[in-house]
Every structure is written in C-alpha cells, then in structure tokens.
matplotlib code that plots the C-alpha trace (Angstrom):
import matplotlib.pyplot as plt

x = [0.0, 1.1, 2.9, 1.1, 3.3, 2.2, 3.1, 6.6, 4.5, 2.7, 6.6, 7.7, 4.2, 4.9, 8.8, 8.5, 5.0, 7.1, 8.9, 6.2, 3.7, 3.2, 6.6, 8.0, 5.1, 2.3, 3.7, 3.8, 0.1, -2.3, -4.4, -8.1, -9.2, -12.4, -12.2, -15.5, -16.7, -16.1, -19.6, -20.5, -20.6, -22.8, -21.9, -19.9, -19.9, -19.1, -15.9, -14.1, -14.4, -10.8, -9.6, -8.7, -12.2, -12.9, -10.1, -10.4, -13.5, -12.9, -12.3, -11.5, -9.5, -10.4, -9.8, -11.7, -8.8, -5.1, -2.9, -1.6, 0.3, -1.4, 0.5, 3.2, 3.7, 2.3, -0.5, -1.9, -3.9, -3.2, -5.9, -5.9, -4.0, -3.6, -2.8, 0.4, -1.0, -1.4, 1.5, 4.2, 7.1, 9.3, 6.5, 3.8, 1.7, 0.9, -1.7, -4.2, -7.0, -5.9, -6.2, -2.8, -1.6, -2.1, 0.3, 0.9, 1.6, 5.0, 5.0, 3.8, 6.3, 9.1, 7.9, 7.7, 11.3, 13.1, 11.3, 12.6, 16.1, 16.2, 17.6, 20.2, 20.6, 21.1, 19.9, 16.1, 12.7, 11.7, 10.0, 7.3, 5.4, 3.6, 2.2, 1.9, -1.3, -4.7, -6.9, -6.8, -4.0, -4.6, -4.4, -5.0, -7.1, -4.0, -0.5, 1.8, 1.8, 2.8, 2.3, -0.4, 0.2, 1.0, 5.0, 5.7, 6.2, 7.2, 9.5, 9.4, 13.2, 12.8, 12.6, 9.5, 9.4, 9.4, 5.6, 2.2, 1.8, -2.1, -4.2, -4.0, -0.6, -0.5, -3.0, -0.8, 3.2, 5.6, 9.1, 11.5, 13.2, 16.4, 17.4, 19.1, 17.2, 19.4, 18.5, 22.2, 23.2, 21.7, 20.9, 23.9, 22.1, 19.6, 21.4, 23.1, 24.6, 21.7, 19.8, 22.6, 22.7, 19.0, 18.8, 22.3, 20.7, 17.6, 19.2, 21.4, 17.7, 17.4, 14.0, 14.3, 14.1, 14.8, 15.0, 13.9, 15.2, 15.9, 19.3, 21.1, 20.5, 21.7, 24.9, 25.5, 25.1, 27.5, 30.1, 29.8, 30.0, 33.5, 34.8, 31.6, 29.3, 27.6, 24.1, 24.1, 22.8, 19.5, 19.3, 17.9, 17.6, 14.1, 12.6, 10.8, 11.4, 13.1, 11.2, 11.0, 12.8, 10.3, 11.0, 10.3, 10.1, 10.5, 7.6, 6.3, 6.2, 3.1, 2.4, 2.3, 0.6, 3.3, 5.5, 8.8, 11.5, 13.8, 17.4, 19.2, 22.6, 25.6, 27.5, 26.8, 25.7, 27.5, 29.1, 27.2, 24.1, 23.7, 25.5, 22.3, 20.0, 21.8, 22.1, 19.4, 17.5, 16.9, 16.6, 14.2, 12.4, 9.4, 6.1, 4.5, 1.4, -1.2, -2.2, -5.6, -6.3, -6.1, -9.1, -9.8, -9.1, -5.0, -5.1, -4.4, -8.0, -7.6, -7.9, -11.6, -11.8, -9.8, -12.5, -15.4, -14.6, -16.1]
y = [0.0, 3.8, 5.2, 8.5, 11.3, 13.5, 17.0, 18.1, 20.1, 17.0, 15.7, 18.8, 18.8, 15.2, 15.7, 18.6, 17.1, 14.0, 16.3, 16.9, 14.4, 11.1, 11.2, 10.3, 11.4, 10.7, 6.9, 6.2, 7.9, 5.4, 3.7, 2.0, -1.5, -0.6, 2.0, 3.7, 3.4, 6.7, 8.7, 8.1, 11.3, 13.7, 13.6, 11.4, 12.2, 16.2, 16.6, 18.8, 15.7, 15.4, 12.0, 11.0, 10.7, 8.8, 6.0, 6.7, 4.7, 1.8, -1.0, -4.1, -3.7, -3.8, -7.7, -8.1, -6.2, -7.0, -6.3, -3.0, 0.0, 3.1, 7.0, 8.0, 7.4, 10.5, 10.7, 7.3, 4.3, 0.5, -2.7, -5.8, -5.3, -8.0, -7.9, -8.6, -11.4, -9.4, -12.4, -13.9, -16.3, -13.3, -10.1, -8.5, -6.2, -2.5, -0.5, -2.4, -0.1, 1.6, -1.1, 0.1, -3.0, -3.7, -3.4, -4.8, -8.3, -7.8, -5.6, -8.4, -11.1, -9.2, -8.4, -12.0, -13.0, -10.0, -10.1, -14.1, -13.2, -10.7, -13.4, -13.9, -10.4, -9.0, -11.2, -9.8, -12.7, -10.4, -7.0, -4.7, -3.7, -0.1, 1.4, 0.4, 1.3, 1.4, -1.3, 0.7, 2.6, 6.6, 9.6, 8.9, 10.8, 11.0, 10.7, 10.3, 11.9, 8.6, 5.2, 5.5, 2.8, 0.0, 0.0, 1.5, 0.1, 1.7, -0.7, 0.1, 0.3, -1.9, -5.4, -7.9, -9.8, -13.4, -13.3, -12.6, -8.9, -8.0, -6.0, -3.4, -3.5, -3.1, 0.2, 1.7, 0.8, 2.9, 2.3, 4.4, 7.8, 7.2, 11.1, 13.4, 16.0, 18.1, 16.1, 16.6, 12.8, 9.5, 9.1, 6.5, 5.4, 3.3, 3.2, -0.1, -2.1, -4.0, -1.0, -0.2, -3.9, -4.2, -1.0, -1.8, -5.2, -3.2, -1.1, -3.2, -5.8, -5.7, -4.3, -1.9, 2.0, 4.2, 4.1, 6.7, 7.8, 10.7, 12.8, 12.1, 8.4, 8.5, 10.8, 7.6, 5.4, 6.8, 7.2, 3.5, 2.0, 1.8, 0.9, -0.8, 1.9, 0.8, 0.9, 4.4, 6.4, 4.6, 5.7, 9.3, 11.7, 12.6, 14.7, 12.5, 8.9, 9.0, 6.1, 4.0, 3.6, 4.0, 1.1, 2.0, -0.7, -0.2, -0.3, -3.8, -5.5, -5.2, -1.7, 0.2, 3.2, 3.3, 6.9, 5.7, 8.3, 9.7, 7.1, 8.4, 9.7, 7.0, 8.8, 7.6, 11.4, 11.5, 14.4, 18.2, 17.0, 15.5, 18.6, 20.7, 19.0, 20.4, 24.0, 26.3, 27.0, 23.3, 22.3, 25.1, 25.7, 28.2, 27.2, 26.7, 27.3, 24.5, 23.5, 22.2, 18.7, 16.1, 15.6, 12.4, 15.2, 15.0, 11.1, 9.0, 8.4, 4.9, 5.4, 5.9, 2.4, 1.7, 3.3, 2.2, -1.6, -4.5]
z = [0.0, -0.7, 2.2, 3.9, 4.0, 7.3, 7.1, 8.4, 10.9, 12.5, 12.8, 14.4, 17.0, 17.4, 18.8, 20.6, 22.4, 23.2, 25.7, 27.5, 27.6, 28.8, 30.7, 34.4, 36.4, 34.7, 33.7, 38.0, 38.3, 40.4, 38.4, 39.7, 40.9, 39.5, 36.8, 35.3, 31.4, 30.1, 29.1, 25.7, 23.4, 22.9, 19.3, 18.0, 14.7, 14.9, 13.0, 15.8, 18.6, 19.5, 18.0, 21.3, 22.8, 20.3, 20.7, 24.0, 24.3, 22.3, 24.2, 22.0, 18.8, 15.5, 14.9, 11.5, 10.1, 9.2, 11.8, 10.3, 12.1, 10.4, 10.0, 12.4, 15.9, 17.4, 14.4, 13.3, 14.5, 15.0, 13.2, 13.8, 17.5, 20.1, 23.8, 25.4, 28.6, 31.5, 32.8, 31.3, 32.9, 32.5, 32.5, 34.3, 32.6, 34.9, 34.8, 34.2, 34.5, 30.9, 28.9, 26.8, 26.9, 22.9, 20.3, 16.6, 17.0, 16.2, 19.1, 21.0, 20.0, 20.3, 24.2, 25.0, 23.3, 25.0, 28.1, 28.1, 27.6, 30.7, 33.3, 31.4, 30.3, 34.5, 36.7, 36.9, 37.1, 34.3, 33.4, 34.4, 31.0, 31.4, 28.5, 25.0, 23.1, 23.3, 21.6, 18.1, 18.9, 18.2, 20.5, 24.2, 27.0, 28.8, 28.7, 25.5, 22.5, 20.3, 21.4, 18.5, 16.0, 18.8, 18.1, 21.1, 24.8, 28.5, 30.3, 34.4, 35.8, 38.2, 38.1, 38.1, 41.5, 42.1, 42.1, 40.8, 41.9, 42.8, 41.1, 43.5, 43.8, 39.4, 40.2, 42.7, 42.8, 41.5, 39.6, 41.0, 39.8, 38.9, 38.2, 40.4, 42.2, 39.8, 37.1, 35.9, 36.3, 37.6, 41.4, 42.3, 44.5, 42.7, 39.1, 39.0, 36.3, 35.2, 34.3, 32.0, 31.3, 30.3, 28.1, 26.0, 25.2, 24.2, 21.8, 20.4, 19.2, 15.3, 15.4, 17.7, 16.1, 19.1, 22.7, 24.6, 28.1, 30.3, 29.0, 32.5, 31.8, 28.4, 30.2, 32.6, 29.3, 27.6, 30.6, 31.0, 27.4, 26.8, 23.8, 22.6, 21.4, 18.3, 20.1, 21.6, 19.0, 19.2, 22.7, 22.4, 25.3, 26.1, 29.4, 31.7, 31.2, 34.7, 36.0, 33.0, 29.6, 25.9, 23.1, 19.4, 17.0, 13.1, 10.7, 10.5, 7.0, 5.4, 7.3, 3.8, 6.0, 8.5, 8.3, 9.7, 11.2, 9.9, 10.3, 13.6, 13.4, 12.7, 16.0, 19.3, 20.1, 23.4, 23.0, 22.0, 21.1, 24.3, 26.6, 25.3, 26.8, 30.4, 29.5, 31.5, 28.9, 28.0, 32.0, 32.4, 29.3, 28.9, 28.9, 25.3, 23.7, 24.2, 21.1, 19.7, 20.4, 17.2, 15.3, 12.8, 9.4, 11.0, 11.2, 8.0, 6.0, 7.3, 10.7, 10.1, 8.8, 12.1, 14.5, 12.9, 12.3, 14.3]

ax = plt.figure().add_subplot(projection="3d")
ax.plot(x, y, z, "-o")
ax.set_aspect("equal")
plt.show()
C-alpha cells in the first residue's frame, strides 16, 4: 500500500509534544481496581471531537482487520492489535485499569522474546510492562503523544518480583526515579549495572528503532560503554522517562501506511548533542502554547476504517 506522508508540521508537533507528555510522572500515576466506562458522546460524529475521545472509548480492537500499524507514531492508529498477557514467565503487565496493553503483534512477539532473555541479560525474574497502546492505537485521553500505532512500549526500571503482583498493587506501585534531584546525572544510588545492562541489550535488538530515556540516563550510558558503542545512538535523550525507559520498533512488513523516522545519526551522540540538553535554557524551558487537540481530518483516512470496524 502507498505510504502516507504526514506534514513536516505534525513531525515537528509530534517531537516537541514528546517532551512533554506522557513522561515520568504521569507513567507512576495510580491507576483504579475498578475503573468507570467513560460517558459516551454527545456527538460522536461532529468533526471537531478530538480524535482522542474517540479512541479513548474503544475498548476491544479492531480484529476483522489486518494487523496493520497506520501514519506516524504520534499521528496514526493501530488494526488488527492484540494484547500482550497481562503475565508472562518473565513479564507483568501494569496498569491495568488503561487497557494500553495492545500493540501490533510484532510488538507483542518481540515483548515476550526479550522479556525471556532478561535473566540472562542481569539477573532480573523479568520485566514490568507499562504502556503500550490502546486497543486501536490513536491519541489517548491521557498521557503520551505517540504510542499510537502500537509499536511502542514503557518498560518500568525496576525489576518484576518473584511473584504474581495483585491488582492493587499493578493500580498503585511505582518504579523508582532514577534522576538526580538536579537532574544533571543518575541518582547512584539506585542506578546499578543492570539498568545499563537491560537498556544496552535493548538497543542493540534488530528491530528496535529508538529508545527513549531521560538525557542524565543517556549521560551515565555513555560514561559506561566503553569501547563498545555501536548501540548508543538509538538511545535518544528525552525529558521525563526517569522512571521507565520508551522502546520504538520499526515499521512492520506489510504496514504500507506506517511513516517511519527519519534514520538516527551514525554517531553515538554522546558528545554536543547531548550537553544541550543540560544548558538552562533546556533544564528550564518556557512554557508553550497548548495546542488544539487532534481531530480524525490530522489522522491517515484509514484510521476511520480503524474506529469504525467491528
């Protein structure tokens, strides 16, 4: 199928709303035992309901359809998506009450493989799986600005216990920050080598795009390589991702809709590119403008198909 070309604007939205939305905090918010249906719409149909409302409040994904990832990650919509098991031998699904635990199935299998491999990889039972996407993927209520066309997935930094953690206890843990209060390094403290372990193995997966993480993680990254640093220029600084770290797959075969990225940069990026990100004016940045929430006329045409399938 014809690739979609989104506007360089949406792209330019899309990075700089990364930096803001769906990070640190709001990953560790509590989530419910019991969470309530969202209201059904006034009208549905009005061409200026935001987009997200409207994935919002689908539930179950749109099975009669391929499995497809649709547009670009912070702009698009996922079909035919399945759900990563709440467990696994090596995973626990968090959150629960969000139902973002859907993704492409390649999304899926590659979850399971990796999260296998992590014994071996440092030592932890397995991971903690946060957020992915929601059941057709698209803009959510809350939270991140991609994670649309189920390629993407929040792995907690801290490991999965030697049990089945509780529902309540999926609602209302919390990883742990690994920043400085100065957020000009890692907190030594609770940065160990497994986290570095875990992420390098990450990055280093065929599939895997871009990893996303906080710049004073990426600074401790790149202090520890060594001499082995083939894998750090996946690893892209980002604000927030303190308490988890963000994994991007490619494009899935037969995802003709799917807008990759743009290739990142051959170098490991260790050196000026990532010093900006600790000048004031990056550590404290001005407020922006909030923009205009998405409607279904910025989405691929598809995407339609997407929300109104069985």
């Amino acid at each position: 199928m014809k690739t979609i070309r989104l506007t360089s604007l949406i792209f330019a939205l899309s990075i700089g709303t990364l930096a803001i939305a769906g990070q640190g905090a709001y990953a560790q918010d509590k989530g419910s035992v019991n969470p309530k249906p969202l209201p059904p719409l006034t009208n549905p149909n009005d061409p200026s309901t935001p987009a997200k409302e409207l994935f919002g409040r689908k539930t179950r994904p749109a099975s009669s359809l391929s499995p497809e990832a649709i547009g670009f990650y912070s702009a698009g919509c996922l079909s035919g998506g399945v759900a990563l098991p709440i467990n696994g031998n090596s995973w626990q699904v968090m959150r629960l009450s969000r139902n973002r635990n859907w993704g492409h199935p390649r999304l899926v299998s590659f979850l399971e493989r990796f999260a296998d491999r992590v014994p071996g990889i440092n030592g932890w039972p397995g991971l903690l799986v946060g957020d992915m996407s929601q059941p057709r993927g698209g803009p959510m209520i809350t939270g991140h600005a991609s994670h649309q066309i189920g390629i993407d997935a929040d792995i907690w930094l801290i490991p999965m216990p030697n049990r089945t953690l509780s529902r309540a206890e999926r609602e209302n843990m919390s990883a742990v920050n690994m920043v400085r209060k100065d957020r000009l390094d890692i907190d030594p403290s609770v940065w160990t080598d497994a986290h570095y372990a875990l992420i390098r193995a990450a990055a280093k997966e065929r599939e895997v795009e871009r990893i996303f993480v906080n710049p004073a993680i990426k600074r401790a990254l790149c202090r520890t390589a060594g001499n082995d640093r083939s894998w750090l220029n996946k690893v892209r600084p980002m604000w927030g991702h303190n308490y988890h770290f963000h994994i991007r797959l490619s494009c899935p075969s037969g995802s003709g809709y799917c807008q990759p990225q743009d290739p990142v940069p051959a170098a490991d990026q260790c050196g000026a590119e990532l010093d900006k990100w600790f000048t004031p004016e990056m550590l404290n940045p001005k407020p922006g403008k909030r923009r205009p929430p998405m409607t279904m006329a910025k989405l691929p045409p598809a995407c339609r198909t997407v929300l109104d399938a069985n």
